[in-house]
C-alpha positions as CSV (number, residue, x, y, z in Angstrom):
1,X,58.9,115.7,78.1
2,X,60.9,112.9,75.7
3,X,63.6,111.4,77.9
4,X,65.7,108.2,76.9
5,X,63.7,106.3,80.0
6,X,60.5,107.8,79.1
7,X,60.8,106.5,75.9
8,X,61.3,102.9,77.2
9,X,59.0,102.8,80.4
10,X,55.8,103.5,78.3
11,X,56.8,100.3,75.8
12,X,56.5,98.0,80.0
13,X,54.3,96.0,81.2
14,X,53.4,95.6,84.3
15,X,52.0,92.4,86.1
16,X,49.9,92.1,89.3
17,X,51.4,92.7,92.2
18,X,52.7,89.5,94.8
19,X,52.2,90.1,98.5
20,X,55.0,88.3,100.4
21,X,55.6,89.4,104.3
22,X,54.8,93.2,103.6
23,X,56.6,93.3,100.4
24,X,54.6,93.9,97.2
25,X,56.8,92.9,94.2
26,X,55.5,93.4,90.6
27,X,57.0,91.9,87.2
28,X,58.0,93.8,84.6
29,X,57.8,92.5,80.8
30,X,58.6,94.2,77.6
31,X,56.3,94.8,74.3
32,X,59.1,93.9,72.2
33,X,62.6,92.1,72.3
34,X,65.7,94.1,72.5
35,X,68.2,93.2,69.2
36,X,71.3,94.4,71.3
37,X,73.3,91.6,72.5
38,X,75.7,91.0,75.8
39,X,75.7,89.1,78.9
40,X,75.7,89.9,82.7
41,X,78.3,90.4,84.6
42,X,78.1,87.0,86.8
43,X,77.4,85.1,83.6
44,X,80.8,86.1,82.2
45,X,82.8,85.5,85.5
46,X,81.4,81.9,85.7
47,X,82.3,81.7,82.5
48,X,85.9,82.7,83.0
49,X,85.2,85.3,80.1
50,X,86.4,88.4,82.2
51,X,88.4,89.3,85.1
52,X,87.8,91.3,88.0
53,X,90.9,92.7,89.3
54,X,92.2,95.6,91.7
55,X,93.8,98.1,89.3
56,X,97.1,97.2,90.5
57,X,99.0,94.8,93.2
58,X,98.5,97.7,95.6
59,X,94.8,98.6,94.8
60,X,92.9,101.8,95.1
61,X,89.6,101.5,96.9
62,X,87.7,103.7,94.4
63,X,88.4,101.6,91.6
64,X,88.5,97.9,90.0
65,X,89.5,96.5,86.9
66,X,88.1,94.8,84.1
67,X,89.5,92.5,81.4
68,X,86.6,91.0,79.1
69,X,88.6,88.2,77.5
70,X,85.6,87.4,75.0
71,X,83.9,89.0,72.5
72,X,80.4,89.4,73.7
73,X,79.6,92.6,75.4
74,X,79.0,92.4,79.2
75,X,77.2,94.6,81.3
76,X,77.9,95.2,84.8
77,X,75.0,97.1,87.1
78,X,75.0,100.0,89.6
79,X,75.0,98.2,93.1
80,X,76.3,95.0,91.6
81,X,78.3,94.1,94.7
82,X,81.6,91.8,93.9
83,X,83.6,90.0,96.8
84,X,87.2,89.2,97.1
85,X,90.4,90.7,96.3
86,X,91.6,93.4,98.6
87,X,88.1,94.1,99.6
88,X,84.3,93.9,98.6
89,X,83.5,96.5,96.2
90,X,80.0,97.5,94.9
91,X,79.8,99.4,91.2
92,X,79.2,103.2,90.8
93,X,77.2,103.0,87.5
94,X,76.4,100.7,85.2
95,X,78.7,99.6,82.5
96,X,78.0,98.0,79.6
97,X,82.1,96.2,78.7
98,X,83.4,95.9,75.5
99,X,84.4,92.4,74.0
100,X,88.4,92.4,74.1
101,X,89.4,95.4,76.4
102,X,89.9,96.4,79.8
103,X,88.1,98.5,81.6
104,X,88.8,100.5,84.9
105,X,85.0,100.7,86.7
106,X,84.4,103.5,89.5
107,X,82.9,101.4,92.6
108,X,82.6,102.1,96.6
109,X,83.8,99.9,99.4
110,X,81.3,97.8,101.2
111,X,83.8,96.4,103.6
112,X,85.6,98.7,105.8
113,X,87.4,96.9,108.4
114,X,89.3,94.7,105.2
115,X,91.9,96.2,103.0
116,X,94.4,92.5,102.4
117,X,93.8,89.8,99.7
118,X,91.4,87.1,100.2
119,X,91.6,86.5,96.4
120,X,93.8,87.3,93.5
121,X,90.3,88.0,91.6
122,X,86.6,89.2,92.3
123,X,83.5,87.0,92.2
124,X,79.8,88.1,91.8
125,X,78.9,88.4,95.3
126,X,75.4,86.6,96.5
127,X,73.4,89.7,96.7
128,X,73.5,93.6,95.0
129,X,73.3,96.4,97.2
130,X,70.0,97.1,99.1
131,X,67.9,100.5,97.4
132,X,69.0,102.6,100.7
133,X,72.6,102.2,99.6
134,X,72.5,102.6,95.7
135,X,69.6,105.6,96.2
136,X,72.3,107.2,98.2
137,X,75.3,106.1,96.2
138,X,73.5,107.1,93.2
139,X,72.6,110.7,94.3
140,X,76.1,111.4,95.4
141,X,77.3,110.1,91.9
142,X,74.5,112.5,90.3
143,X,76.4,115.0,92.0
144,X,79.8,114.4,91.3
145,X,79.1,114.2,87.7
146,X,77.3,118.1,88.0
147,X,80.7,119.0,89.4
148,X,83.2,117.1,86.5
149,X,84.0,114.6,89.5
150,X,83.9,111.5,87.4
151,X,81.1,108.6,88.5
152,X,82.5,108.9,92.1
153,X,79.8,108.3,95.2
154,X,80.4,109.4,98.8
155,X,82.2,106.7,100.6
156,X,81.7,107.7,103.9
157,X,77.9,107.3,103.0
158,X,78.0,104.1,101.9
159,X,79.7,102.8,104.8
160,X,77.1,104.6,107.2
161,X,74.4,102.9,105.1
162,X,75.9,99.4,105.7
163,X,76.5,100.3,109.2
164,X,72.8,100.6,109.5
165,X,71.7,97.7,107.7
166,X,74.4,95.7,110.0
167,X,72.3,97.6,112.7
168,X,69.0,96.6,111.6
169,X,70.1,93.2,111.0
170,X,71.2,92.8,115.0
171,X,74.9,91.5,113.5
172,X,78.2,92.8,114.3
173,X,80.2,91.9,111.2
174,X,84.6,91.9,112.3
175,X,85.4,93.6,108.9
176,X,81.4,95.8,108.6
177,X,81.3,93.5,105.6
178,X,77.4,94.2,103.7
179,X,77.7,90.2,102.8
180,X,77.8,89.2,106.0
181,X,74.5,91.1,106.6
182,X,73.3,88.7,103.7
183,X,74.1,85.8,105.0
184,X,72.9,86.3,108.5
185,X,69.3,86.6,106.2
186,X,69.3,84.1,104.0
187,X,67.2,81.7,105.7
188,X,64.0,84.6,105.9
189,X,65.2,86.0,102.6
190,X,65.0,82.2,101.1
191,X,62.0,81.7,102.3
192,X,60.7,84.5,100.9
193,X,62.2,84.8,97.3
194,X,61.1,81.1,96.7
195,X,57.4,82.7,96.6
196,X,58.3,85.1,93.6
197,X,60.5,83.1,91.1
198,X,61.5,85.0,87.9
199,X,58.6,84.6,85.2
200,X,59.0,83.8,81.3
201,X,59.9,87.0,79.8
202,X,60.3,89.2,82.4
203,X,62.6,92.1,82.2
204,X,62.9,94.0,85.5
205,X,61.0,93.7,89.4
206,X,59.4,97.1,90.8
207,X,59.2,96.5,94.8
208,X,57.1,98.2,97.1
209,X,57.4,98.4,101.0
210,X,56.0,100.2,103.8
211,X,53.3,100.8,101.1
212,X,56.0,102.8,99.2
213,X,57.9,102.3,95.9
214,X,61.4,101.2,97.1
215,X,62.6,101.3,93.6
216,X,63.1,99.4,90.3
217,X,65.5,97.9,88.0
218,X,65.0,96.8,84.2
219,X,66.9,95.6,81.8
220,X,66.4,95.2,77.8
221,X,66.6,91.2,77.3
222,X,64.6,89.0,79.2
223,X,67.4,86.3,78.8
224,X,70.3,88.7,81.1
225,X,66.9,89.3,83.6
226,X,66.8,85.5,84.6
227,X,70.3,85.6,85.4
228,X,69.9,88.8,87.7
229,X,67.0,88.2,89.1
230,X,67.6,86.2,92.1
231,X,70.5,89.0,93.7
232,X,68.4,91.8,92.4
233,X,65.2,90.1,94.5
234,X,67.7,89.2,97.5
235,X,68.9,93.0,98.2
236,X,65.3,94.8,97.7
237,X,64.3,91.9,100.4
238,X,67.0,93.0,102.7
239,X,65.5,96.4,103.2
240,X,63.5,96.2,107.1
241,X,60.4,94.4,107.3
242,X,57.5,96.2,106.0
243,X,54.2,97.1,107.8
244,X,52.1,94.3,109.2
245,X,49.2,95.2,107.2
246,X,50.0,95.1,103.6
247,X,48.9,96.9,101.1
248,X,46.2,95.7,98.5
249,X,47.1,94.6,94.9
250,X,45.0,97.6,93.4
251,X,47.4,99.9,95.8
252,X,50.4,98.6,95.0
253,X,49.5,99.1,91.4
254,X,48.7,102.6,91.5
255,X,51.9,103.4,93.9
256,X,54.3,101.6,91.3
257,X,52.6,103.2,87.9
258,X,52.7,106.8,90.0
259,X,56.6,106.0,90.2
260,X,57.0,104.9,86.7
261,X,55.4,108.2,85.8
262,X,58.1,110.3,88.4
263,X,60.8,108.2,86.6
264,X,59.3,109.8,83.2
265,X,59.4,113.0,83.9
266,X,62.3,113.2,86.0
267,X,65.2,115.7,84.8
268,X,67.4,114.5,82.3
269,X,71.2,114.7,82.0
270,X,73.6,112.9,79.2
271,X,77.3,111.5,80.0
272,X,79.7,109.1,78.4
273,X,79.1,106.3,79.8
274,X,82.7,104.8,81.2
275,X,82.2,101.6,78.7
276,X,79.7,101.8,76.0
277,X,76.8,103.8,75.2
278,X,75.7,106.5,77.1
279,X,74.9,107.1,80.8
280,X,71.8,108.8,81.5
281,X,71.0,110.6,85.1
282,X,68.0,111.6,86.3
283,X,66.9,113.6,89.6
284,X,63.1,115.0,90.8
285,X,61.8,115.6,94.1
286,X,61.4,112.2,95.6
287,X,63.1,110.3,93.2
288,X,66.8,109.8,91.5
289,X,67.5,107.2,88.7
290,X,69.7,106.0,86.0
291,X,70.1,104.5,82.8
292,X,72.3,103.3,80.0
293,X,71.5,103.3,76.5
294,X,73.5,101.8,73.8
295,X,73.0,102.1,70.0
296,X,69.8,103.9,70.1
297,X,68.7,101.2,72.5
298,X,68.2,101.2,76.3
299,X,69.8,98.9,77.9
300,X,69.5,99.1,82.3
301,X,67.5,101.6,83.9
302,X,67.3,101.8,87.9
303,X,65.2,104.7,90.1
304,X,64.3,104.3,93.9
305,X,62.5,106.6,96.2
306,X,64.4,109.3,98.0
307,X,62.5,109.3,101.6
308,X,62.1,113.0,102.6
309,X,64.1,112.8,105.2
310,X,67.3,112.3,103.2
311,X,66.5,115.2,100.8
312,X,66.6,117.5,103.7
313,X,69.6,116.2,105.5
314,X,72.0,115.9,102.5
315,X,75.5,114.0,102.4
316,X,77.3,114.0,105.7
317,X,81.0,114.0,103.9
318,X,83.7,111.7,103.6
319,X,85.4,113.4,106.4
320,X,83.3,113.4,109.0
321,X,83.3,109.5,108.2
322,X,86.5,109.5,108.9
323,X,86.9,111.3,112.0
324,X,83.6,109.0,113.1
325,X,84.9,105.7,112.3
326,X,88.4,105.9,113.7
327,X,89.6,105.6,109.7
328,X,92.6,103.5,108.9
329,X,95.7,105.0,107.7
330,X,96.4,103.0,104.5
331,X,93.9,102.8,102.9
332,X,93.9,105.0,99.6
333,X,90.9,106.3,98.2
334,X,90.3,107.7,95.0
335,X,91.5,110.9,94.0
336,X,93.9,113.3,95.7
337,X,97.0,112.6,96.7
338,X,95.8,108.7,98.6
339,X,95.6,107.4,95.1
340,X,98.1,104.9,94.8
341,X,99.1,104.3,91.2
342,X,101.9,101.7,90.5
C-alpha cells in the first residue's frame, strides 16, 4: 500500500541500538537531504522571529497564537509543550508556519490548576510531551477529525495522563503542571541523555522500553533534528523505568523495523494541514501516527504504540474529567458556548 509515510520510512536508516537504564534508543538518518527549508519552533522563539501568544487578552485554553515575524518557515511539532502565558499549552498537530502570518494553533492544557499570566508570551518549554500523552492526544485528534471536529484532542485525557505521570514521578505539583514532573527528573534524565547525544546527520530517535516500541519522531533535515533532539530525548526518557533486564541490540532492532513496517501500512487519511502542507493521519491495531508533508515533501512524521489496554478502554470524556477533578468555573475551553472570543 503507497502511503505519504511509507514512501519516506523505506528512504531511513536505522543505526544500532544504545542500551541506557532499560531504554533502547536508535538513530535515524536519511538517504538523501530534504531541499525544503524552515526552522523549529524553539529556534525561531530564541530568535525573537515569532510570537507565541494566547489568542486574545482573555485566552481560550484550546488555542494559541502565532505571529512568524520572519520569512523562513517554522515548524511547530505535535507534543511540542510551550510554557508561560495564561497557562502551559502542548500542540495538537504539527504545523509547519508561514513566513509573515499569524497563525491560530489547536493545543491542550498541560497545567490545570493555572489559568493567570506568568508571561505576556510563550517560551519553548524544557521537554515535549511524553509518548503516553501525545499517543492519546493523537488518537483523540484522529477522531475528532473523522467527525469534522477540527484538530481538537480530549482535554480531560490529557490532564488524566499528566496526573499519572505526576503519580509515577511521586510529586505533587500546586498547579498539576507536566514541567514540573520534568524538573523533579532532570538529574536521572541528565544523566541518562548525556549517554546518547544527537549524531552527525541524524534525522529522528525510535525508542524502545519494556522491550516495546514506545514510538518515534522524524523529521526531513538533519539541521532542525539537532535542535530538537535534546526535548524530544528528554520526554521519551520520562516514560517509567523500563525492565531490569534489557533487551539485546539484535531485539531492539527487530522490535523497531517491525514498527516501522506497522507505521507503513497503517491506514491513511489526508487533511489541510492548519499551516502549510498537508496533515496526514494514520491509525492500525496497535499503532496511531502522523505526518506533514509539504510540497511533495515530507516534512515530520510521529507514531507510538497504542498498549492494548487503551484500545479496549477508549476515551473517558471531557466530562467525566470534570465532574472528577472538581473543574474550575472560568476557564473556557474550546468550542461551545465557553469559547471566549474578544
Amino acid at each position: 500500500m503507497e502511503t505519504v509515510v511509507r514512501d519516506f520510512i523505506v528512504t531511513l536508516m536505522l543505526a544500532e541500538a544504545v542500551q541506557v537504564d532499560g531504554f533502547a534508543l536508535l538513530a535515524l538518518f536519511p538517504k538523501e537531504a530534504s531541499t525544503l527549508a524552515y526552522i523549529a519552533l524553539q529556534t525561531a522563539i530564541e530568535a525573537h522571529s515569532v510570537k507565541v501568544r494566547e489568542v486574545s487578552t482573555s485566552g481560550t485554553v484550546g488555542d494559541i497564537l502565532v505571529s512568524t515575524l520572519g520569512s523562513s518557515p517554522v515548524l511547530a511539532l505535535d507534543g511540542e509543550e510551550l510554557a508561560g502565558a495564561k497557562q502551559n499549552r502542548i500542540l495538537n498537530t504539527t504545523v509547519l508556519l508561514e513566513g509573515g502570518k499569524d497563525t491560530v494553533i489547536p493545543v491542550s492544557c498541560t497545567e490545570h490548576g493555572r489559568w493567570s499570566y506568568t508571561s505576556d508570551e510563550f517560551q519553548a518549554s524544557s521537554s515535549f510531551a511524553p509518548p503516553r500523552v501525545r499517543e492519546n492526544a493523537k488518537r483523540a485528534v484522529n477522531q475528532a477529525l473523522t467527525e469534522n471536529r477540527g484538530f481538537r484532542a480530549d482535554q480531560g485525557e490529557v490532564w488524566c495522563n499528566v496526573s499519572r505521570l505526576a503519580s509515577d514521578a511521586g510529586i505533587d505539583s500546586p498547579t498539576g503542571a507536566m514541567n514540573d514532573v520534568v524538573k523533579s527528573r532532570l538529574p536521572e534524565l541528565e544523566r541518562m541523555m548525556a549517554a546518547l547525544p544527537a549524531r552527525a546527520g541524524q534525522c529522528g530517535l525510535l525508542a524502545i522500553a519494556h522491550e516495546r516500541v514506545l514510538g518515534f519522531d522524524v523529521v526531513s533535515r538533519p539541521a532542525v533534528y539537532a535542535h530538537l533532539h535534546e526535548r524530544l530525548l528528554r520526554s521519551y526518557l520520562l516514560e517509567p523505568a523500563a525492565a531490569a533486564t534489557p533487551s539485546t541490540s539484535a531485539d531492539s532492532t527487530a522490535e523497531a523495523r517491525q514498527f516501522l513496517q506497522a507505521a507503513m501500512h497503517a491506514e491513511e487519511r489526508r487533511y489541510q494541514s492548519v499551516g502549510l502542507g498537508e496533515d496526514y493521519r494514520y491509525s492500525g491495531d496497535t499503532i496511531v501516527g502522523s505526518a506533514l508533508s509539504h510540497e511533495g515533501q515530507l516534512v515530520h512524521a510521529a507514531f507510538f504504540r497504542v498498549p492494548p489496554q487503551e484500545k479496549a478502554r477508549g476515551e473517558p470524556g471531557l466530562q467525566g474529567y470534570r465532574t472528577r477533578m472538581g473543574f474550575r468555573a472560568g476557564m473556557p475551553f474550546p468550542g461551545g458556548s465557553n469559547t471566549i472570543i474578544d
